[in-house]
Backbone bond lengths (Angstrom), bond angles and torsions (degrees), N, CA, C in turn:
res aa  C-N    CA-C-N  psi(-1)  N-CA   C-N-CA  omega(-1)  CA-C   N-CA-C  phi
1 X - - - 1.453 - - 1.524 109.14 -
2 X 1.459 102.95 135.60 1.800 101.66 173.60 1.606 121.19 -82.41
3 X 0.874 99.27 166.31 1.761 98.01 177.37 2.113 104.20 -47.73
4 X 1.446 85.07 -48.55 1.432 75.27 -169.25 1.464 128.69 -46.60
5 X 1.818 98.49 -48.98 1.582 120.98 176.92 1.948 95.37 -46.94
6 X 1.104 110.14 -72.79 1.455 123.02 -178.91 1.759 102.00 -27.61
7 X 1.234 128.97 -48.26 1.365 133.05 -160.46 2.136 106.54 -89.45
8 X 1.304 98.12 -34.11 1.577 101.71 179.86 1.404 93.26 -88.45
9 X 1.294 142.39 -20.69 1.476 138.03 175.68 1.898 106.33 -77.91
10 X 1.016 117.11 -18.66 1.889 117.89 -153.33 1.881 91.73 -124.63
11 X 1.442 118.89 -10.71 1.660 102.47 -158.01 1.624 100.22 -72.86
12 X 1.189 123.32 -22.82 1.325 131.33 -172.41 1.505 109.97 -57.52
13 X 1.469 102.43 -61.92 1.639 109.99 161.94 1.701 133.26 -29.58
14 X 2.199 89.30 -56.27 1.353 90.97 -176.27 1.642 129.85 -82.94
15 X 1.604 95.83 -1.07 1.880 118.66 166.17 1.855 92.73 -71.46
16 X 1.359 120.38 -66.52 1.377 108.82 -154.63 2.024 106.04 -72.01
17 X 0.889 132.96 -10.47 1.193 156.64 155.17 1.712 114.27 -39.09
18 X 1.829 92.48 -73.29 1.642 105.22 171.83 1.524 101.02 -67.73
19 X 1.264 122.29 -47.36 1.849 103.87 -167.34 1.547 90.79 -56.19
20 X 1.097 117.64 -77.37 1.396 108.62 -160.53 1.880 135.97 -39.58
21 X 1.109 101.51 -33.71 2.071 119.92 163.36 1.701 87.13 -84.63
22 X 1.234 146.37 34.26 1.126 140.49 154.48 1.248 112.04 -129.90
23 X 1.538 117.06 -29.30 1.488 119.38 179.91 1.933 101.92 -94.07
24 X 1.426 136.91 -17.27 1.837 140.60 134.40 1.269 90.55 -26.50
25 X 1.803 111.57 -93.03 1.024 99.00 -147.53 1.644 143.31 -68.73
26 X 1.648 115.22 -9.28 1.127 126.41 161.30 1.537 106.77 -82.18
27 X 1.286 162.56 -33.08 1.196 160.87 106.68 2.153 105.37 11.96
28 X 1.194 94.95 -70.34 1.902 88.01 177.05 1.304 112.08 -86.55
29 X 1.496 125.23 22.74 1.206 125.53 166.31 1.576 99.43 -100.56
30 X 1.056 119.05 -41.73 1.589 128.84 176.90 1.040 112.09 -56.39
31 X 1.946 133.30 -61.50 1.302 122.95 174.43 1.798 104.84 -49.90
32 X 1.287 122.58 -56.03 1.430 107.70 -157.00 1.140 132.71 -60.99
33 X 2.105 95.90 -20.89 1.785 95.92 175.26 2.083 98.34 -87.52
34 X 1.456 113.30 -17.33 2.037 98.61 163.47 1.345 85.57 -55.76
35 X 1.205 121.18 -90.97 1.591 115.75 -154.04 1.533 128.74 -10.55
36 X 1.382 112.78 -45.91 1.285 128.62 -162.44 1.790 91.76 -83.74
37 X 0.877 92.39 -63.55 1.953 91.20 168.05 1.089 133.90 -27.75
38 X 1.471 107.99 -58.17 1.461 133.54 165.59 1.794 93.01 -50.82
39 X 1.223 119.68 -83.41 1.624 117.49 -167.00 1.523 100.64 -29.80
40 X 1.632 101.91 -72.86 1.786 96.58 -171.69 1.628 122.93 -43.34
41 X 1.473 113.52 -33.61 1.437 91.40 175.53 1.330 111.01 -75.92
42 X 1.402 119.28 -38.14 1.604 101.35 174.70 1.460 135.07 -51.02
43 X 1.441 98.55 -35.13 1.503 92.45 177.81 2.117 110.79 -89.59
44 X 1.167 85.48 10.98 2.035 94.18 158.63 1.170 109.61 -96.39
45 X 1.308 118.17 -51.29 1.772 105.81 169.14 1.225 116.94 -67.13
46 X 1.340 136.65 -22.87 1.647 114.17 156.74 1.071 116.63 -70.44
47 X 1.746 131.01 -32.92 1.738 104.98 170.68 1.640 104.64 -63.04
48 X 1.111 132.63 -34.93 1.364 124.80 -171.48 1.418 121.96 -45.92
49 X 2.038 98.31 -49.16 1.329 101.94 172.84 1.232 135.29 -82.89
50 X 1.633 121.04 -2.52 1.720 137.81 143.38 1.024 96.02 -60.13
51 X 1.536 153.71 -9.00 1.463 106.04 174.24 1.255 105.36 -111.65
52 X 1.550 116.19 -32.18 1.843 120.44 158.00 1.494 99.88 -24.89
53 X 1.226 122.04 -89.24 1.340 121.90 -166.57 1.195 132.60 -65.69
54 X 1.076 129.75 -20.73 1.486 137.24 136.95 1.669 101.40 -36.32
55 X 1.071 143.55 -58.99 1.261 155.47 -159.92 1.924 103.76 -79.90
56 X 1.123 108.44 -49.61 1.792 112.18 161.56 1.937 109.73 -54.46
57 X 1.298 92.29 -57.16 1.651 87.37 179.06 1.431 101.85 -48.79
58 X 0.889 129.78 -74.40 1.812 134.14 -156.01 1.166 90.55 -48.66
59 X 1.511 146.63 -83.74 1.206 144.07 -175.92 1.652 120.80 -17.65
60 X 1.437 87.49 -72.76 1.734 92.22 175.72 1.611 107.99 -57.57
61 X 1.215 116.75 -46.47 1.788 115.72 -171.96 2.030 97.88 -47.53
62 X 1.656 94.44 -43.12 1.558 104.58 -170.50 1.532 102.64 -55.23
63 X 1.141 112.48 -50.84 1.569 120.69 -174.01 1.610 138.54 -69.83
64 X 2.137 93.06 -18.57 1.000 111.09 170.35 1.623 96.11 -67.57
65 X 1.452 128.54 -53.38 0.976 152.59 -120.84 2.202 96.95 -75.74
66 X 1.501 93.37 -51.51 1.313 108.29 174.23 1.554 121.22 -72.23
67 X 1.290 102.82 -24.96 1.660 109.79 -176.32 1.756 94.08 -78.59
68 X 1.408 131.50 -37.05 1.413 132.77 -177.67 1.405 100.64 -64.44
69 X 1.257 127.38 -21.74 1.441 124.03 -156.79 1.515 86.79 -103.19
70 X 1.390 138.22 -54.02 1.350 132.22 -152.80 1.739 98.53 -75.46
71 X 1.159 99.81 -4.57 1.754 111.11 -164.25 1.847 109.48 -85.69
72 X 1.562 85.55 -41.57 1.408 88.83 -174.97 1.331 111.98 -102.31
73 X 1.577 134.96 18.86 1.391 139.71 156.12 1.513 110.13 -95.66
74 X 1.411 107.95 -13.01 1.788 101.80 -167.80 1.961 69.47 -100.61
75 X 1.503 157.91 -76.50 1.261 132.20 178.71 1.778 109.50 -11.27
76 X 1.217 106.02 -92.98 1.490 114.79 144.54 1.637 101.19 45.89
77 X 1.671 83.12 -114.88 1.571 105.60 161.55 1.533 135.96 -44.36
78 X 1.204 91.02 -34.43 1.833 88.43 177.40 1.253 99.68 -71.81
79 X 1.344 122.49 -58.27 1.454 114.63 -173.09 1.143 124.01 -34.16
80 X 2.091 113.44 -54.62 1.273 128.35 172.38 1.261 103.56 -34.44
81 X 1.575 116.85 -58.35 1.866 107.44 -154.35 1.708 101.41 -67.05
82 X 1.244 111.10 -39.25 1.411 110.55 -151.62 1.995 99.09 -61.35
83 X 1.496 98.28 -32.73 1.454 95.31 -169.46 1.240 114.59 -76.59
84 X 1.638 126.35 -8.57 1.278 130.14 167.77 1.099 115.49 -80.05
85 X 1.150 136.87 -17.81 1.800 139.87 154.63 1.237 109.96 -42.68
């Protein structure tokens, strides 16, 4: 057999060969740009959830803040009454 015979007998092969190391490599081009996607939203939902909770602290700090105050006017008062006895 000549090269040629050899080459019109084998080209079928070397088409399904190239699609396929062509259909890998667009295939691991696809996971890597999900991948990168995947990262960016994660690291958006952690700024998201630094600012949620940043935002819980203040609240509660706020709430501690009023409960110290309602705490030490009802003292306050007790004291008042007790010293009028």
């Amino acid at each position: 057999m000549t090269v040629i015979d050899w080459f019109k007998t084998l080209w079928p092969v070397a088409v399904v060969l190239a699609a396929f190391g062509v259909r890998m490599e667009v295939g691991q081009a696809l996971n890597k740009q999900r991948l990168r996607s995947i990262e960016k939203d994660v690291e958006r939902e952690k700024e998201d959830r630094k600012a949620d909770i940043a935002s819980v602290h203040a609240r509660v700090s706020r709430h501690e803040n009023d409960i110290g105050k309602a705490l030490s006017e009802i003292r306050q008062d007790i004291k008042t009454l007790l010293s009028r006895q």
